[in-house]
C-alpha positions as CSV (number, residue, x, y, z in Angstrom):
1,X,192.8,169.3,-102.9
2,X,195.5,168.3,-105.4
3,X,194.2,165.4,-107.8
4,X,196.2,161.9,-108.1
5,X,195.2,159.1,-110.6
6,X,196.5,155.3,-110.2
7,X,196.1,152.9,-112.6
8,X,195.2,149.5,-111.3
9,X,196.2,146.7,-114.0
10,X,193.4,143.7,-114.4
11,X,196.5,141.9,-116.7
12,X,197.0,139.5,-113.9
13,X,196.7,137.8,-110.1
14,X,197.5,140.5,-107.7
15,X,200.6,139.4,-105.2
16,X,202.0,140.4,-102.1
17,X,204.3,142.3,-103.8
18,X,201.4,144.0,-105.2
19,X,199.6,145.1,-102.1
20,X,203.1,145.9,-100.2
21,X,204.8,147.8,-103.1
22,X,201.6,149.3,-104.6
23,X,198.0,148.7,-102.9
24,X,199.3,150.1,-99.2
25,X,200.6,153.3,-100.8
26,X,197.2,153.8,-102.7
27,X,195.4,153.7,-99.1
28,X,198.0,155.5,-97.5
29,X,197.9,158.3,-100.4
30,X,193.5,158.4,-100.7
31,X,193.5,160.4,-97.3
32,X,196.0,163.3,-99.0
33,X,194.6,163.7,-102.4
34,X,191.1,164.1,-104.2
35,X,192.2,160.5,-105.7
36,X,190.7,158.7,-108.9
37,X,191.6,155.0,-109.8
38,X,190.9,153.5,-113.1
39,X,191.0,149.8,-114.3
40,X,193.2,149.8,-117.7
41,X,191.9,146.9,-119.6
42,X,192.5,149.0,-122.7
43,X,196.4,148.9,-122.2
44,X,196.0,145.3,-121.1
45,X,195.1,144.0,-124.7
46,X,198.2,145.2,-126.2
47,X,199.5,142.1,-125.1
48,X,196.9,139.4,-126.1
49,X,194.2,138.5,-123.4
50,X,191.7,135.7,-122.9
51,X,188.7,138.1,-123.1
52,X,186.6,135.7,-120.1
53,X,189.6,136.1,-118.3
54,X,190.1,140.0,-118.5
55,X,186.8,140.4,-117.6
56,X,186.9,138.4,-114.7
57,X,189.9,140.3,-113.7
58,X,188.8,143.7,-113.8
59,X,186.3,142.6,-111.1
60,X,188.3,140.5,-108.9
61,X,191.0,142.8,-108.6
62,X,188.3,146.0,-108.3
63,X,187.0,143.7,-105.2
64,X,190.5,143.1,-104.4
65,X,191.5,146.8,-104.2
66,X,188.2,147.7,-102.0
67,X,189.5,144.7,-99.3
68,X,192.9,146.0,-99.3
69,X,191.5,149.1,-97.9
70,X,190.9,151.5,-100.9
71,X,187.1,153.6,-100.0
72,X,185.2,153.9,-102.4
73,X,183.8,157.3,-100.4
74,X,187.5,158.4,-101.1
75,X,188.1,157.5,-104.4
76,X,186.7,157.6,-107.6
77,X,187.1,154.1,-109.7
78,X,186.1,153.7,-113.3
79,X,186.9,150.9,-115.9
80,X,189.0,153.4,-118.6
81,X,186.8,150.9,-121.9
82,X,183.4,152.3,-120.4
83,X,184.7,156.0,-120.9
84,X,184.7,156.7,-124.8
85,X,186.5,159.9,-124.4
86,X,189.8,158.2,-123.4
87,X,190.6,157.0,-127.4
88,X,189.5,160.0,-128.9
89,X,191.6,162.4,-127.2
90,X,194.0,159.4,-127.6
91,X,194.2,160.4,-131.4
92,X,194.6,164.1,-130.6
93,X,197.8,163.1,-128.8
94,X,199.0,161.0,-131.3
95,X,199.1,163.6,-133.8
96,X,201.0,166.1,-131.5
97,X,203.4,163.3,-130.6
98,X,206.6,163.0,-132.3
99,X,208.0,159.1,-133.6
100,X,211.3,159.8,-132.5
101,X,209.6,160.3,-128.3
102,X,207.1,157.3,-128.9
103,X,210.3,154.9,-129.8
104,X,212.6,156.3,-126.8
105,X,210.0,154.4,-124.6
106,X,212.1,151.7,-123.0
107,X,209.0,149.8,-121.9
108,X,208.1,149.1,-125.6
109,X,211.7,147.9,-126.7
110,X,211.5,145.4,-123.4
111,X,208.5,144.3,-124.4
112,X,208.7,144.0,-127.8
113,X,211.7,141.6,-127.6
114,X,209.3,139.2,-126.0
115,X,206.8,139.3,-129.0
116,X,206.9,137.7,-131.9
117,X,204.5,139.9,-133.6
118,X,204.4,143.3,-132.4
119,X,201.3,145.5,-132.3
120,X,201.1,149.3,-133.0
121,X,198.7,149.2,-129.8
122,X,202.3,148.7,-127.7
123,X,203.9,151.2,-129.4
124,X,200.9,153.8,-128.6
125,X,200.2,152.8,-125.4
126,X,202.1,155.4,-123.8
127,X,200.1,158.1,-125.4
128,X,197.1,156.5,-124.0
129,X,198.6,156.8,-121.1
130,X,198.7,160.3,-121.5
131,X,195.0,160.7,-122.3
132,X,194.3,159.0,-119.2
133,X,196.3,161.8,-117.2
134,X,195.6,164.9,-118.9
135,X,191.8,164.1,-119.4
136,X,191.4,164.8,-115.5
137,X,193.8,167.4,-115.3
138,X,195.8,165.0,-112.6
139,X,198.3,166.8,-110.5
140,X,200.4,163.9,-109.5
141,X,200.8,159.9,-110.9
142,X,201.8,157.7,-108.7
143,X,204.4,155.3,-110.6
144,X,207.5,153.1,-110.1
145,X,210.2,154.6,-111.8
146,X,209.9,152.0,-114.9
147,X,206.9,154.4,-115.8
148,X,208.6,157.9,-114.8
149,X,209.0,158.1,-119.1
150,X,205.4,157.4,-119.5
151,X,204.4,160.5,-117.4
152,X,207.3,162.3,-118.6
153,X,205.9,161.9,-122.4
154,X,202.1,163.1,-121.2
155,X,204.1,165.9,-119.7
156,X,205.8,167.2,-122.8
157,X,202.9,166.2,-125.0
158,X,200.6,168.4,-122.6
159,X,203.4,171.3,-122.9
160,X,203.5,171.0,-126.6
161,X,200.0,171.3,-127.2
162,X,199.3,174.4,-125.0
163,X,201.5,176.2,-127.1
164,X,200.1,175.5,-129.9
165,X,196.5,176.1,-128.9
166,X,196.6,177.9,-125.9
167,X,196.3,176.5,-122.1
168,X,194.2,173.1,-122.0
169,X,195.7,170.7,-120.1
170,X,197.2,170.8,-116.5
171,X,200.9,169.4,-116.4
172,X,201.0,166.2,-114.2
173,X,203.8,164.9,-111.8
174,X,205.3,162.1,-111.3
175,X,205.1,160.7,-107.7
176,X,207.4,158.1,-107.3
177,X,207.0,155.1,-105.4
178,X,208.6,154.6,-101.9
179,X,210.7,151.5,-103.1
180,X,211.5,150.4,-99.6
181,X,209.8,147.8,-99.5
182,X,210.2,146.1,-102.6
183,X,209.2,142.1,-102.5
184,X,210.8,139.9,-103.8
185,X,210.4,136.3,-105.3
186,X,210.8,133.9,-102.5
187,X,212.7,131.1,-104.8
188,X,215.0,133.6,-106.9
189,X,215.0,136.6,-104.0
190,X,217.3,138.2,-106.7
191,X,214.1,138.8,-108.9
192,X,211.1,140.9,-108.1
193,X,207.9,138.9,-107.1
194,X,205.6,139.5,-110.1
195,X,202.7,137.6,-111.8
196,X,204.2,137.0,-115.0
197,X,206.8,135.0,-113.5
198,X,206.3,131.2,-114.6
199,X,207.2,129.5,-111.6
200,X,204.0,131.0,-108.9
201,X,206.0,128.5,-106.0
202,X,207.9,132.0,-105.2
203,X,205.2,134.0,-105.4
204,X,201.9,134.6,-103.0
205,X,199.1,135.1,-104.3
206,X,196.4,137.5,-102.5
207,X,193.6,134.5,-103.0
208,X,196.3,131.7,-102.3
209,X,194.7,129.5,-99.5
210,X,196.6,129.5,-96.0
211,X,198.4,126.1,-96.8
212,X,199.8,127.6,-100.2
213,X,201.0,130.9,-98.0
214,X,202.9,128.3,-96.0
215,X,204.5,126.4,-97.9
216,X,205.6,129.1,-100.1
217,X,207.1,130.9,-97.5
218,X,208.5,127.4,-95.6
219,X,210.2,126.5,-98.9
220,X,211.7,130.1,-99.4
221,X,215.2,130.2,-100.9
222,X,217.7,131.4,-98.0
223,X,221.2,130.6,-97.5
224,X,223.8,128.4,-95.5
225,X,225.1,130.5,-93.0
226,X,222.2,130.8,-90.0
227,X,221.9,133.9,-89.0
228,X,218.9,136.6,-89.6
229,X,220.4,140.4,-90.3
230,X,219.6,142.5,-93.3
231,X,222.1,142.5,-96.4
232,X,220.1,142.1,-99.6
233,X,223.4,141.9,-101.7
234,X,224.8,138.8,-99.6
235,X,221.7,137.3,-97.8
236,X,218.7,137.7,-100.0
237,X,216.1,135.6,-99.1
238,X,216.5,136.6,-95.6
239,X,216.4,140.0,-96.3
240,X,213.4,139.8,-98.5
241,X,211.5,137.9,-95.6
242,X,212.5,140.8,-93.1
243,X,211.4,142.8,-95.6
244,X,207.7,141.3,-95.8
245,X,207.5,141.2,-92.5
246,X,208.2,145.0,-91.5
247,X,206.1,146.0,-94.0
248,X,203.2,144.2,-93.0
249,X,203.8,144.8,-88.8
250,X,204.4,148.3,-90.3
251,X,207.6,148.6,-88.3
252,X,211.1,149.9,-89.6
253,X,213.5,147.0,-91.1
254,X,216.0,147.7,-88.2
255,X,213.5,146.5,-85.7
256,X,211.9,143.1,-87.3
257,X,216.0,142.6,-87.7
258,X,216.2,142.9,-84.3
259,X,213.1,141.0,-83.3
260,X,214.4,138.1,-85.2
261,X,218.3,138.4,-84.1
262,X,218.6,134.9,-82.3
263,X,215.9,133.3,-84.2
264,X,216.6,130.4,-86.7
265,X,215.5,130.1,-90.6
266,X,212.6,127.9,-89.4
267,X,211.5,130.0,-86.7
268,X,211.3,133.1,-88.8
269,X,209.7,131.4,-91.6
270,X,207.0,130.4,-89.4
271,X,206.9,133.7,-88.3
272,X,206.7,135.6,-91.4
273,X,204.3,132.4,-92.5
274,X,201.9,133.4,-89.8
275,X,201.9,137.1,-90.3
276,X,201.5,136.6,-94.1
277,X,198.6,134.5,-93.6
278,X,196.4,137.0,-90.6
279,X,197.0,139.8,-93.4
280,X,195.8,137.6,-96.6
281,X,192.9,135.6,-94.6
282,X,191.8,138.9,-93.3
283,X,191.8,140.4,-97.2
284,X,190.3,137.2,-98.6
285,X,187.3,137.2,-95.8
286,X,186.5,140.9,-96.7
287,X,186.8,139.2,-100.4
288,X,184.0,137.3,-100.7
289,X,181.8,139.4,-99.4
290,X,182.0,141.8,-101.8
291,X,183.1,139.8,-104.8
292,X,179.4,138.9,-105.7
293,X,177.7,141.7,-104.4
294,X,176.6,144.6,-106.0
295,X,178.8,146.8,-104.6
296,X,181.2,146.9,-107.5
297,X,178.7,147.6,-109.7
298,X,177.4,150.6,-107.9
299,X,180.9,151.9,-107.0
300,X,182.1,151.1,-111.3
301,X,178.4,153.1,-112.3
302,X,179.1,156.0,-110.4
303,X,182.6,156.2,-111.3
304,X,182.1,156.0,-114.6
305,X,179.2,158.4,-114.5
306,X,181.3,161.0,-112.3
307,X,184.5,160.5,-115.3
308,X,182.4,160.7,-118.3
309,X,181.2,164.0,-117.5
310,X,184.6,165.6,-116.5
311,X,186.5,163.4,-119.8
312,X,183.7,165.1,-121.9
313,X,184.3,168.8,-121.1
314,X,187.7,168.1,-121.3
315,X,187.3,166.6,-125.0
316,X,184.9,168.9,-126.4
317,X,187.6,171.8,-125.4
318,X,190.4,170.0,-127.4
319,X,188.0,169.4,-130.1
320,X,187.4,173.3,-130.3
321,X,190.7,174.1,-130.2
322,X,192.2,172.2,-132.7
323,X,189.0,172.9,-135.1
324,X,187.0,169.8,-135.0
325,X,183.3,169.9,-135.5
326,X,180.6,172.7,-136.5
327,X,180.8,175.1,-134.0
């Protein structure tokens, strides 16, 4: 069975945006592949993190992930800070990547223009990244196609150094994301929902209670004209809420547009609003009962112990072949 690693980023609330556009695939894709997922927290501190607060993360959104659907029997899930192996092959990379291929990464110059003081942790990131793939010789990485350069970097970074020292690392893919269903914020439906944005009235929360999902959704942005049909360049908001809708009654968008032909705005936000809401209450219940258990715990231990022992051989290889050590 072909090998696919996810990243799952503790840098923030999950959304709806993030189950639809990213969690649901996850599921979808753990019944296809032998299928690891690992919590990033070392990529999240290139951007500075309230260290209670990252910690709390990692967990809730680990719980989140396993009430979303995602088996633990299927996959195996590891915090990427509890495997050692990561930052040392990290280094190894480094020094078979070029400056000119580190500073093509568009991520970093977005990012960067949004930082006063720039780290050297958000320039290197990306060959992290790459340690994080080729450690568990990963077939395919599932990304949006922001991060297609990111896997595209491991990729030639892998190439390079198997020419130089003979073959080591397996050369990943990039799976890209069905972007279908991409959500988006319900006040500025022109933007994509996401967790950084500073207003969180058009954005829903995974946690938010039901009266929160409501209103959100009541007070989404929509237009003057009446009438529900699909055109995201000249209706939006209604679109978008079409959009959440399919995806969650797991029908095609030409049929929740029909569904909701000769419907009004209310109508179909209350609609949506009640959908929304069975899906998230649903999520939230399965929530708390493993937010506190020891579930995670024994799921995180045996990930990590599973990892450690497949990032070691991996390591101890590169070490040998680029003449580290005594032996």
């Amino acid at each position: 069975m072909k090998r696919i690693l996810t990243g799952l980023q503790p840098s923030g609330e999950l959304t709806l945006g993030s189950l639809i556009g990213g969690i649901s695939q996850t599921v979808k894709l753990q019944d296809e592949y032998d299928s690891f997922i690992f919590v990033p927290d070392m990529h999240a501190i290139t951007v500075r993190q309230d260290p209670i607060l990252l910690k709390e993360r990692i967990r809730k959104n680990v719980a989140l992930y396993l009430a979303c659907g995602v088996d633990p029997k299927k996959n195996t899930i590891y915090i990427q800070s509890e495997n050692l192996y990561h930052a040392n092959l990290s280094w190894v990379l480094e020094c078979n990547t070029y400056m000119g291929e580190a500073s093509r990464m568009t991520q970093f110059k977005e990012k960067s223009k949004k930082q006063d003081n720039v780290t050297v942790g958000l320039f290197t990131y990306p060959i992290l990244m790459a340690a994080d793939i080729l450690l568990y010789d990963a077939d395919y990485v599932p990304v949006g196609i922001d991060q297609k350069q990111h896997v595209e970097l491991a990729r030639d970074v892998a190439i390079r150094f198997n020419k130089l020292y003979g073959e080591v690392f397996k050369i990943p893919e990039p799976l890209i994301r069905n972007v279908g269903f991409k959500i988006m914020d319900l006040q500025n439906p022109t933007n994509k929902m996401s967790k950084s944005s500073e207003n969180h009235k058009g954005i829903i929360f995974l946690l938010d209670d039901e009266k929160n999902i409501r209103k959100k959704i009541m007070s989404a942005v929509t237009d003057s004209e009446g009438k529900v049909y699909y055109d995201v360049q000249n209706k939006p908001g209604i679109s978008n809420l079409l959009t959440i809708y399919a995806s969650l009654k797991n029908i095609s968008i030409a049929k929740a547009e029909e569904h909701f032909k000769d419907y009004n705005y209310g109508n179909l936000k209350k609609e949506v609003a009640d959908v929304v809401t069975e899906v998230l209450l649903d999520i939230q219940e399965k929530y708390n009962k493993i937010i506190d258990s020891e579930e995670i715990d024994e799921i995180l231990n045996r990930g990590s112990e599973v990892t450690s022992k497949i990032a070691k051989e991996k390591l101890e290889e590169v070490f040998k072949k680029v003449g580290f050590g005594r032996y």
